[in-house]
Structure formats: structure tokens, C-alpha cells
mmCIF entry with sequence, helices, sheets and N, C-alpha, C, O atoms, coordinates in Angstrom:
data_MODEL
# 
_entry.id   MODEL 
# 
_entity.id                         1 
_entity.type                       polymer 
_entity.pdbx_number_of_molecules   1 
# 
_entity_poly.entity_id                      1 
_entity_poly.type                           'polypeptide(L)' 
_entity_poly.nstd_linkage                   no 
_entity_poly.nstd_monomer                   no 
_entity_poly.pdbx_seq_one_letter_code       
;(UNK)(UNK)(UNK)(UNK)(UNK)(UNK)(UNK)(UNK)(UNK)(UNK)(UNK)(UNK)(UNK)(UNK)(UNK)(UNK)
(UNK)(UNK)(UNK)(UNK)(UNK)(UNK)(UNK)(UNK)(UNK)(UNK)(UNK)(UNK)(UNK)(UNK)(UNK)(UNK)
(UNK)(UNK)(UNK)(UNK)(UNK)(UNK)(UNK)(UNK)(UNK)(UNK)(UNK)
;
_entity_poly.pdbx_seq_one_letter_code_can   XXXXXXXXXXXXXXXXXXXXXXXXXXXXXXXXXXXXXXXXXXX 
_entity_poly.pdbx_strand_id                 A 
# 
loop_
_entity_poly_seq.entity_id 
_entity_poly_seq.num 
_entity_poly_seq.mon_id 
_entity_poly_seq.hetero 
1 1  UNK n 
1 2  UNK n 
1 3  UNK n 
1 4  UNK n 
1 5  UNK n 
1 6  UNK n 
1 7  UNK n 
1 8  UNK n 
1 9  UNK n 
1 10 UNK n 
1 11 UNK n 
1 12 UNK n 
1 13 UNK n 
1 14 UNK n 
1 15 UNK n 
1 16 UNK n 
1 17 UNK n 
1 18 UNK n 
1 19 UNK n 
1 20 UNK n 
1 21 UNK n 
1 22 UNK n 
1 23 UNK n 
1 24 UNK n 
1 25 UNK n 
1 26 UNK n 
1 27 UNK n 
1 28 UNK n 
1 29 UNK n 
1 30 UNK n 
1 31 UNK n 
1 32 UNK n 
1 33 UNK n 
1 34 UNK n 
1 35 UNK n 
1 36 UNK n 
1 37 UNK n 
1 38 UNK n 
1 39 UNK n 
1 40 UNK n 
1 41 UNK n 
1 42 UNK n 
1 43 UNK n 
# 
_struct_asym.id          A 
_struct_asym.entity_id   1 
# 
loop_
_struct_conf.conf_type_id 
_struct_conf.id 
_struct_conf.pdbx_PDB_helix_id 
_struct_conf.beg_label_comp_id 
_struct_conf.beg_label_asym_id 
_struct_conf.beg_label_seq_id 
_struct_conf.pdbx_beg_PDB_ins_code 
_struct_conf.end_label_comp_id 
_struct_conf.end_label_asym_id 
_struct_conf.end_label_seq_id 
_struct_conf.pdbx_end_PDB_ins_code 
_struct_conf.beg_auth_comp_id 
_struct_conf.beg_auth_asym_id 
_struct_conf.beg_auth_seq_id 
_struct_conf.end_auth_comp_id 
_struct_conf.end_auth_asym_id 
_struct_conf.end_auth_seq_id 
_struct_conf.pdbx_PDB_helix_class 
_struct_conf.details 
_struct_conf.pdbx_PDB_helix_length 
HELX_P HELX_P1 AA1 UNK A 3  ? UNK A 11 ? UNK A 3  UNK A 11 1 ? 9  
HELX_P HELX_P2 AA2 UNK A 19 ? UNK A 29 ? UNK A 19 UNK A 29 1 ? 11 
HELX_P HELX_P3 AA3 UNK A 36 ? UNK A 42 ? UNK A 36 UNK A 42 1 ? 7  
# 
_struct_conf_type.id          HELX_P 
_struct_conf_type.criteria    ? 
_struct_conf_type.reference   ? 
# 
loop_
_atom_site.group_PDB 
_atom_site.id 
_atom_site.type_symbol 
_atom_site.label_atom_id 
_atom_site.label_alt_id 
_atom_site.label_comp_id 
_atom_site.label_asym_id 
_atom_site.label_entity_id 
_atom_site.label_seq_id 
_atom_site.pdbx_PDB_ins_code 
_atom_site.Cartn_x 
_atom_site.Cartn_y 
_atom_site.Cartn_z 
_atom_site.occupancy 
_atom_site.B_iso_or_equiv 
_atom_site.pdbx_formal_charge 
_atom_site.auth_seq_id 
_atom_site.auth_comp_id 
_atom_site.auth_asym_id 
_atom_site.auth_atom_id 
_atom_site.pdbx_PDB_model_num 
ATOM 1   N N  . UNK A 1 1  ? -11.970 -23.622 54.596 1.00 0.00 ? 1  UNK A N  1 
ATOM 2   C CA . UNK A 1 1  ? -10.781 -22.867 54.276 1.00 0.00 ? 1  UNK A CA 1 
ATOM 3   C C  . UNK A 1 1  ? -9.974  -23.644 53.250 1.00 0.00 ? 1  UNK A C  1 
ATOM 4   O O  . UNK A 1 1  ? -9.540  -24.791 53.354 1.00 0.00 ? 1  UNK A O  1 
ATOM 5   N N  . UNK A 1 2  ? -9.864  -22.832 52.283 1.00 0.00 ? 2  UNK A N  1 
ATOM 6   C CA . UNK A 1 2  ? -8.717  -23.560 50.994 1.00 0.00 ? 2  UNK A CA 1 
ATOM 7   C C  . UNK A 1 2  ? -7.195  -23.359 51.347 1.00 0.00 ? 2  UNK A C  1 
ATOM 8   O O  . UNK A 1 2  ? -6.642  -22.430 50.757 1.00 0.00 ? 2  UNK A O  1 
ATOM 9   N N  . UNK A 1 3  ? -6.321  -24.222 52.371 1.00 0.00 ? 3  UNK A N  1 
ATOM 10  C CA . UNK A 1 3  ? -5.245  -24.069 52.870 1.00 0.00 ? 3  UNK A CA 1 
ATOM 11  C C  . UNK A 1 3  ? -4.293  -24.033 51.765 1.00 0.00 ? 3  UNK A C  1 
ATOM 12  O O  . UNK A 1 3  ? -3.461  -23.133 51.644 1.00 0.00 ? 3  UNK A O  1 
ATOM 13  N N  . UNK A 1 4  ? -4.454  -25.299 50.722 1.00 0.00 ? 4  UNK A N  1 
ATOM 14  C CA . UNK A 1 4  ? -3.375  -25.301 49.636 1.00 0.00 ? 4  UNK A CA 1 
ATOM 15  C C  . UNK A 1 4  ? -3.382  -23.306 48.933 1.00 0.00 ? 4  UNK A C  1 
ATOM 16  O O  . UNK A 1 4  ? -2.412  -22.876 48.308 1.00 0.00 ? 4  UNK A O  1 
ATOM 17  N N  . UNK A 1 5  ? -4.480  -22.532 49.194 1.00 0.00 ? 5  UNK A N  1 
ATOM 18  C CA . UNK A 1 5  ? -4.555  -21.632 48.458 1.00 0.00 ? 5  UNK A CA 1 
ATOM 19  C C  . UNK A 1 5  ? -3.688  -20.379 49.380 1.00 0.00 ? 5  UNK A C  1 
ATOM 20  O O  . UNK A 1 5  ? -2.876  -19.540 48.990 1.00 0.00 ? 5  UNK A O  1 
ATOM 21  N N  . UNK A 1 6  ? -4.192  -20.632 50.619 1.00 0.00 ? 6  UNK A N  1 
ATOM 22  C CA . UNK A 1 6  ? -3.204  -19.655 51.641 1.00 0.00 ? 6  UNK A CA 1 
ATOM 23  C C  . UNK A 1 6  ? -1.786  -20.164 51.913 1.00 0.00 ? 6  UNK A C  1 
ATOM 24  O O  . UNK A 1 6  ? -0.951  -19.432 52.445 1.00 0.00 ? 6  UNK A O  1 
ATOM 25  N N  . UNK A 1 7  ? -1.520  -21.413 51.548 1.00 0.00 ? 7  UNK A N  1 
ATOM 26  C CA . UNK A 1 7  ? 0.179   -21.847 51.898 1.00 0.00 ? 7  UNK A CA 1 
ATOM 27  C C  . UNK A 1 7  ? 0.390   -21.204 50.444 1.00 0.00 ? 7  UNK A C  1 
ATOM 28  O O  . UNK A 1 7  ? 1.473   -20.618 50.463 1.00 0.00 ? 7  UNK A O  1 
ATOM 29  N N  . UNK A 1 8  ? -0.310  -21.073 49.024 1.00 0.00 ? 8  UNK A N  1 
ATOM 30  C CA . UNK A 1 8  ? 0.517   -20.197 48.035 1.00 0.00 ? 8  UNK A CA 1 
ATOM 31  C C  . UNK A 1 8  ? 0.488   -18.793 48.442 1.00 0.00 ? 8  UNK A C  1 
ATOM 32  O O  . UNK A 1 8  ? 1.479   -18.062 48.418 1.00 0.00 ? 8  UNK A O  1 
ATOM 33  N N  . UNK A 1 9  ? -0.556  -18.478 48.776 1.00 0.00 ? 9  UNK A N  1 
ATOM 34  C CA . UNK A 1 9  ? -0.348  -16.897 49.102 1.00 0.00 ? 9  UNK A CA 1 
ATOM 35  C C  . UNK A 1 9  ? 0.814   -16.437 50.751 1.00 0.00 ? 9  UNK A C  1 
ATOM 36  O O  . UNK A 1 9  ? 1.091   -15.257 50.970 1.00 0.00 ? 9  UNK A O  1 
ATOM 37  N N  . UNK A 1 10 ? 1.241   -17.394 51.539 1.00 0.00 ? 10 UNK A N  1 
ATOM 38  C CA . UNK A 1 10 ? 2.027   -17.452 52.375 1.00 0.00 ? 10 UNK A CA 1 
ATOM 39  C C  . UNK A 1 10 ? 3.643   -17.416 51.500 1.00 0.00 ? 10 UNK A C  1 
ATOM 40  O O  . UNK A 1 10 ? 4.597   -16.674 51.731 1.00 0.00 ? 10 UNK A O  1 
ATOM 41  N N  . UNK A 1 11 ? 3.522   -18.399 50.550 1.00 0.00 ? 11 UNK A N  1 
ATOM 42  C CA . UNK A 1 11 ? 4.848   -18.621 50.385 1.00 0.00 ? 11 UNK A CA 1 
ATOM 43  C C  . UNK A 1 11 ? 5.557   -17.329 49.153 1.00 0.00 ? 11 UNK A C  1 
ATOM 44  O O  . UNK A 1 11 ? 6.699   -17.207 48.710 1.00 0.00 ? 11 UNK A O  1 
ATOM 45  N N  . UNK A 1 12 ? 4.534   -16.680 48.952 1.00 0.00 ? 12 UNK A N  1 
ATOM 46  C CA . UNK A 1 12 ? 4.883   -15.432 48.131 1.00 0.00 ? 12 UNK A CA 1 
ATOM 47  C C  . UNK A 1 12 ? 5.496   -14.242 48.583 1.00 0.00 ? 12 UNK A C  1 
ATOM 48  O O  . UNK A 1 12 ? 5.638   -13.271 47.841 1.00 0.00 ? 12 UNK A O  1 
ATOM 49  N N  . UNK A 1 13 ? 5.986   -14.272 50.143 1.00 0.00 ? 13 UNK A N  1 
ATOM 50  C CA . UNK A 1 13 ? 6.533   -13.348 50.699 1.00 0.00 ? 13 UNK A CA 1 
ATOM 51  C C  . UNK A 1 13 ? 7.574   -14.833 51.922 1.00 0.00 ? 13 UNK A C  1 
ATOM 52  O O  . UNK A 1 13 ? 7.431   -15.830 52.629 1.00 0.00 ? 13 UNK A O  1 
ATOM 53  N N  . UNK A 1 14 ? 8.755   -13.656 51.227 1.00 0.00 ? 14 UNK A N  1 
ATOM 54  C CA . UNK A 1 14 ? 9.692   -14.275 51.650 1.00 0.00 ? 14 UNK A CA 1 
ATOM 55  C C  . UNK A 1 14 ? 9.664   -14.183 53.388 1.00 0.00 ? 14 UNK A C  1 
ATOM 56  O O  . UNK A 1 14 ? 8.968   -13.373 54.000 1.00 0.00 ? 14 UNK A O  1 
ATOM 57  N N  . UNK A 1 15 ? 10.690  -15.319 54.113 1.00 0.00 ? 15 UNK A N  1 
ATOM 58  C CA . UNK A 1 15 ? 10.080  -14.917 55.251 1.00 0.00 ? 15 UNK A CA 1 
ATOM 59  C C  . UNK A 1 15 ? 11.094  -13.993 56.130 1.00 0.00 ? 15 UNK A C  1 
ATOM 60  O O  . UNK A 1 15 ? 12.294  -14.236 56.008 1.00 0.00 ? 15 UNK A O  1 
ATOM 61  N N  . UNK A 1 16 ? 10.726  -13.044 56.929 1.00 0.00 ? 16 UNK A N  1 
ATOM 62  C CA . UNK A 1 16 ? 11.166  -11.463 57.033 1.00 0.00 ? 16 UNK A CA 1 
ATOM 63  C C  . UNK A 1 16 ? 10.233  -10.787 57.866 1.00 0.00 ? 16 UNK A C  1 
ATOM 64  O O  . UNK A 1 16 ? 9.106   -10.542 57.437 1.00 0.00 ? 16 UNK A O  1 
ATOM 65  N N  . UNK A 1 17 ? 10.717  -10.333 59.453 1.00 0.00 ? 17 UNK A N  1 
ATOM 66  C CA . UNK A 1 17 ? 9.919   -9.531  59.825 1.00 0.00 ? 17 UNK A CA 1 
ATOM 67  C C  . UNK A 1 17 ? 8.598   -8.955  59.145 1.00 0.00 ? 17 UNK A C  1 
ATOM 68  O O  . UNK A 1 17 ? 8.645   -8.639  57.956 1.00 0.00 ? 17 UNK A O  1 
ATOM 69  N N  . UNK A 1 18 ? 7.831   -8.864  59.620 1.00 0.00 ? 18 UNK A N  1 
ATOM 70  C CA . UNK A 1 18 ? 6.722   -7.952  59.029 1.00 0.00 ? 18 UNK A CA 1 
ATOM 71  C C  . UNK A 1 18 ? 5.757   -8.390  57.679 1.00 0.00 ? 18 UNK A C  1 
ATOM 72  O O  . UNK A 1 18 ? 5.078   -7.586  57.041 1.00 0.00 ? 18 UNK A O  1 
ATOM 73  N N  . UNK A 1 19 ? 5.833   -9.492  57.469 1.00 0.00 ? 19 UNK A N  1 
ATOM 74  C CA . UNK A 1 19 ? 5.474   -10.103 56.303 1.00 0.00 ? 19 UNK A CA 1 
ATOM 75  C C  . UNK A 1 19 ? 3.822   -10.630 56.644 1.00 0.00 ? 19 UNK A C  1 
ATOM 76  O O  . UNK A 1 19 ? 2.982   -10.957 55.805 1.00 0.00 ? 19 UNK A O  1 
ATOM 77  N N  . UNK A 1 20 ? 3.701   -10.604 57.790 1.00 0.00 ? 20 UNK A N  1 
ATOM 78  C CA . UNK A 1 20 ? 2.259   -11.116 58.158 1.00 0.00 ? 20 UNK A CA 1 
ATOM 79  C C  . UNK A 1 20 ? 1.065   -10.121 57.562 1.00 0.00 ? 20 UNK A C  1 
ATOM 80  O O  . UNK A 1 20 ? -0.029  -10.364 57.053 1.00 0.00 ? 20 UNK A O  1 
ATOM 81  N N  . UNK A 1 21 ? 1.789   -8.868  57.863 1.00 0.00 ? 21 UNK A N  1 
ATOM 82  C CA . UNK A 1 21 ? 0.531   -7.426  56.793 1.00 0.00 ? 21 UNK A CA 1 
ATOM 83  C C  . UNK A 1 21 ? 0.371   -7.661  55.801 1.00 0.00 ? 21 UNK A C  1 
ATOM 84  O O  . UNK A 1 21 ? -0.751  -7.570  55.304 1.00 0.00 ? 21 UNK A O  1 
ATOM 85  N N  . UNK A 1 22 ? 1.584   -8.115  55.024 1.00 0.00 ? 22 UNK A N  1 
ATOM 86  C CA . UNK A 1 22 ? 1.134   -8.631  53.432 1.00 0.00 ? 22 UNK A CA 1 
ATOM 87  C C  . UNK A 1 22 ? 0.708   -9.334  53.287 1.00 0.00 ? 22 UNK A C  1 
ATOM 88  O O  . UNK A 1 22 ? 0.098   -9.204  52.226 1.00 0.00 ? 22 UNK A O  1 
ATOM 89  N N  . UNK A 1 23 ? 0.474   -10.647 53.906 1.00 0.00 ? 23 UNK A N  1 
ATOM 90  C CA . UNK A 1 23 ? -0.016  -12.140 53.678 1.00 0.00 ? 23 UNK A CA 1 
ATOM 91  C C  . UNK A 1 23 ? -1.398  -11.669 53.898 1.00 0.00 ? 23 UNK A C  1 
ATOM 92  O O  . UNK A 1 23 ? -2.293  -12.009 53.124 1.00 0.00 ? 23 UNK A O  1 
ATOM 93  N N  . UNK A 1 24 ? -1.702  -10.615 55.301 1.00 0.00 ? 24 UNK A N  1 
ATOM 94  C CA . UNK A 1 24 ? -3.573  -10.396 55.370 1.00 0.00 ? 24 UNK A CA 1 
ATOM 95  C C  . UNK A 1 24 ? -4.041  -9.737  54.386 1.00 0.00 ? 24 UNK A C  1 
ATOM 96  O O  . UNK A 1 24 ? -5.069  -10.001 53.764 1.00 0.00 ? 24 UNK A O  1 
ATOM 97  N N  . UNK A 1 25 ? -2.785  -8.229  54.082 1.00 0.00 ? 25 UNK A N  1 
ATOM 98  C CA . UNK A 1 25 ? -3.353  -7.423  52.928 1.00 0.00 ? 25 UNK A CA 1 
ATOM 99  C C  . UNK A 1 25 ? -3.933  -8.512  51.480 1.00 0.00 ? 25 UNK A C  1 
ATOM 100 O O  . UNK A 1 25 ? -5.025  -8.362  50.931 1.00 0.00 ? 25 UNK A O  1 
ATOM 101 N N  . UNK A 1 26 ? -3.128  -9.337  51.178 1.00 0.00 ? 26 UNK A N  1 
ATOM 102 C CA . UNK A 1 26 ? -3.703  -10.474 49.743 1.00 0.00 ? 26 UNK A CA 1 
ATOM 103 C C  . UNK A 1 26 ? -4.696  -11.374 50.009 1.00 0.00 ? 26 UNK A C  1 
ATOM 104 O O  . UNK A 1 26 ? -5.364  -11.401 48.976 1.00 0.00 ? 26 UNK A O  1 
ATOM 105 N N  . UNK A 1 27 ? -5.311  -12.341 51.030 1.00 0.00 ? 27 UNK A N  1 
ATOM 106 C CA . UNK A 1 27 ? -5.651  -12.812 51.631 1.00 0.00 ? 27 UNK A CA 1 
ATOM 107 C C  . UNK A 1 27 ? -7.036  -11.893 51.612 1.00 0.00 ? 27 UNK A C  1 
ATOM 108 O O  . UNK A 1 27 ? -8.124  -12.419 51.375 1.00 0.00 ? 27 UNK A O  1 
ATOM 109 N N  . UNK A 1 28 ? -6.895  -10.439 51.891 1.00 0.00 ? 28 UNK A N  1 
ATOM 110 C CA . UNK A 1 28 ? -8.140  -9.399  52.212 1.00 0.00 ? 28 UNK A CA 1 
ATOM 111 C C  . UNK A 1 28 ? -8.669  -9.476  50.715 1.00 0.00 ? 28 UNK A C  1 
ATOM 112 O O  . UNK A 1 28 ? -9.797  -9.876  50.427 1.00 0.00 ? 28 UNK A O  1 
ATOM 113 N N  . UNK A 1 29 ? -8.092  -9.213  50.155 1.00 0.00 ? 29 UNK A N  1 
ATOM 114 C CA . UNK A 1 29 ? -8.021  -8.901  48.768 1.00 0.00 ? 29 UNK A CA 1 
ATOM 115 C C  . UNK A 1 29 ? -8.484  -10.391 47.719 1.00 0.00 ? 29 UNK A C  1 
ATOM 116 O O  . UNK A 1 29 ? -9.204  -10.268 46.728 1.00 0.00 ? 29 UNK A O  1 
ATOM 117 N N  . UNK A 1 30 ? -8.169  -11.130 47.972 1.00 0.00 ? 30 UNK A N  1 
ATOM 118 C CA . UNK A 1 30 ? -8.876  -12.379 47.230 1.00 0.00 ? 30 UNK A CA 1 
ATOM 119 C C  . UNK A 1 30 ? -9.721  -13.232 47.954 1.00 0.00 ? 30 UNK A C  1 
ATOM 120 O O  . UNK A 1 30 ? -10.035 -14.409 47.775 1.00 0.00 ? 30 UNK A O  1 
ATOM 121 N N  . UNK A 1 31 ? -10.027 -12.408 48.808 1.00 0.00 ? 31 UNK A N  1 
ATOM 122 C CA . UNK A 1 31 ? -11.815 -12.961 49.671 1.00 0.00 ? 31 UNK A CA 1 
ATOM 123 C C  . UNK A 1 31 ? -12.802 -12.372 49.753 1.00 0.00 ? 31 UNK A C  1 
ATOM 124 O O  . UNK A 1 31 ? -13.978 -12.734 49.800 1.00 0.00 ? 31 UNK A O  1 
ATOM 125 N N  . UNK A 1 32 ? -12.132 -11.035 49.779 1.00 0.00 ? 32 UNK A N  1 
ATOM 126 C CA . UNK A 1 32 ? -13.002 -9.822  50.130 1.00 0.00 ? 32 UNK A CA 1 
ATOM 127 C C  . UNK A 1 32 ? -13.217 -9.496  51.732 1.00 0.00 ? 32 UNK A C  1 
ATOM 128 O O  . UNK A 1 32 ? -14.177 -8.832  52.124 1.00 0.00 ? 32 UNK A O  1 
ATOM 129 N N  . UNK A 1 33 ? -12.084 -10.111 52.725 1.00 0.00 ? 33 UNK A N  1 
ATOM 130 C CA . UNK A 1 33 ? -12.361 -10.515 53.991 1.00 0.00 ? 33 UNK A CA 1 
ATOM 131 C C  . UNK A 1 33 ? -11.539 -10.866 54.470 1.00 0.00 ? 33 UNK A C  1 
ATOM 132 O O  . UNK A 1 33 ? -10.595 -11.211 53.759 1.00 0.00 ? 33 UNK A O  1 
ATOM 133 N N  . UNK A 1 34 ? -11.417 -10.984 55.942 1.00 0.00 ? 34 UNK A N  1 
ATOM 134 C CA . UNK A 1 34 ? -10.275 -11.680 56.635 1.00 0.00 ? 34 UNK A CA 1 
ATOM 135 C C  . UNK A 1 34 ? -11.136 -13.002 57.582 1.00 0.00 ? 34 UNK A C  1 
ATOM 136 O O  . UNK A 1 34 ? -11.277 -12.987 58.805 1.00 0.00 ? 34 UNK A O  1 
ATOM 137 N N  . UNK A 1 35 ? -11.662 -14.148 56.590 1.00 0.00 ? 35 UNK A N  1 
ATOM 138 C CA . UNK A 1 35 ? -12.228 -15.120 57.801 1.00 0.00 ? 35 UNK A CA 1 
ATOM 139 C C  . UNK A 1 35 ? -11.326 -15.584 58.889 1.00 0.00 ? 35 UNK A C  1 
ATOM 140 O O  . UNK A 1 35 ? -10.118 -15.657 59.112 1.00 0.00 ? 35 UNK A O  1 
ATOM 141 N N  . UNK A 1 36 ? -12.372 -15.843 59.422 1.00 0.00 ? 36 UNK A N  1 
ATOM 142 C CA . UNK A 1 36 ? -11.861 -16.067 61.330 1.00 0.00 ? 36 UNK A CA 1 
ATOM 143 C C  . UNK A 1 36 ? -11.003 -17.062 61.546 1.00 0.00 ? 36 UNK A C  1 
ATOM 144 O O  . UNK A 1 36 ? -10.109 -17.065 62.392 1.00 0.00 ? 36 UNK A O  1 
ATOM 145 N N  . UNK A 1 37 ? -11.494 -18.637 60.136 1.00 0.00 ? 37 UNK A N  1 
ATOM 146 C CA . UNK A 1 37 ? -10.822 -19.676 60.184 1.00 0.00 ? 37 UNK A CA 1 
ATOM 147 C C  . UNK A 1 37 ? -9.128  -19.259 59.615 1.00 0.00 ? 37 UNK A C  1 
ATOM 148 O O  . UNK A 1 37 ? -8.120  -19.522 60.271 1.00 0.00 ? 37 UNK A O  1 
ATOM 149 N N  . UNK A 1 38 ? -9.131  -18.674 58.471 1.00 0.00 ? 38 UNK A N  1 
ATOM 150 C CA . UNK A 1 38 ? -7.973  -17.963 58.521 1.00 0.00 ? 38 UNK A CA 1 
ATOM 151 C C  . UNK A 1 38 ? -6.656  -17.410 59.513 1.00 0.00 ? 38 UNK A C  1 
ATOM 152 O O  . UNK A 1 38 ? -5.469  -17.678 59.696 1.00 0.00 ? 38 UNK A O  1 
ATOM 153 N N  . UNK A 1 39 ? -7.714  -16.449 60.021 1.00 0.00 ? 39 UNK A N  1 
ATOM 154 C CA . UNK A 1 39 ? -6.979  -15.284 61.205 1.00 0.00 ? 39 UNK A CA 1 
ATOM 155 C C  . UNK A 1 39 ? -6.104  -16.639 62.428 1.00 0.00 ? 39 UNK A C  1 
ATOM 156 O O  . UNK A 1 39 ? -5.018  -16.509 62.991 1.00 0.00 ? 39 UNK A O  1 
ATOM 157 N N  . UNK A 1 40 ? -6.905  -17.631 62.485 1.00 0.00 ? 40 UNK A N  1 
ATOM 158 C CA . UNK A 1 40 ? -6.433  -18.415 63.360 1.00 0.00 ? 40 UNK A CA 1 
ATOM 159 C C  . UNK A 1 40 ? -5.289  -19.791 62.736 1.00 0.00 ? 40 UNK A C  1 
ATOM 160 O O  . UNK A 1 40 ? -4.561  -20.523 63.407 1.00 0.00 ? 40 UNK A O  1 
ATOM 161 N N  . UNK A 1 41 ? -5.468  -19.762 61.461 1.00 0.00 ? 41 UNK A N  1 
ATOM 162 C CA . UNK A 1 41 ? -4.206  -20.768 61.122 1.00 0.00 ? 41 UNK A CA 1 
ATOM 163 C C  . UNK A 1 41 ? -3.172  -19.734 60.673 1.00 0.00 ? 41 UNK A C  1 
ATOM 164 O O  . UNK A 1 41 ? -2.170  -20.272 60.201 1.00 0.00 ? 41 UNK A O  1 
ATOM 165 N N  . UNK A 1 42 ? -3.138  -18.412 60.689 1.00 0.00 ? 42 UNK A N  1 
ATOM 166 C CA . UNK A 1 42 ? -2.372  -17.749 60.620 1.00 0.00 ? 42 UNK A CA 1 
ATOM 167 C C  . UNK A 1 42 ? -1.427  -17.336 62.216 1.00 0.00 ? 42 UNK A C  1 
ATOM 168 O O  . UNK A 1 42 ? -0.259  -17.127 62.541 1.00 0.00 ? 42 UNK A O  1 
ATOM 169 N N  . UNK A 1 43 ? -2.625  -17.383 62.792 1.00 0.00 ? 43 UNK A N  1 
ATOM 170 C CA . UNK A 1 43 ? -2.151  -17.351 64.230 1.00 0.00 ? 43 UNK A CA 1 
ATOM 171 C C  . UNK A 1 43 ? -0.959  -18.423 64.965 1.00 0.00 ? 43 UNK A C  1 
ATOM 172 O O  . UNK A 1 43 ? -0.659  -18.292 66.152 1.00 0.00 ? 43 UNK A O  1 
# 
């Protein structure tokens, strides 16, 4: 997992209820996927 790459795509949504859909929606979108190692440091 490229963390430095998901703490940029984390820090692109301010933080605010409901912001976790967007972080998976981009995340989906520049992997093609939601890996598992992901789903869980998101967790």
C-alpha cells in the first residue's frame, strides 16, 4: 500500500461528516479497486 499516496488523497477532502465516500469514491478510481489493505487503514 502507497500510504504517502492515500494520506494525499485523504487530505483533499476537508474533514466533515461524510467525507469517507469521497476518499473510497478516488481511491476506487485511481486503483481501479478498493484493496482490503486500504479498506482497513481507512478503518
Amino acid at each position: 500500500m502507497d500510504t504517502a499516496r492515500l494520506n494525499e488523497i485523504i487530505g483533499r477532502y476537508p474533514a466533515r461528516t461524510g467525507k469517507i465516500l469521497g476518499i473510497l469514491e478516488q481511491v476506487q478510481r485511481e486503483f481501479g479497486y478498493l484493496p482490503k489493505d486500504i479498506l482497513k487503514y481507512l478503518a
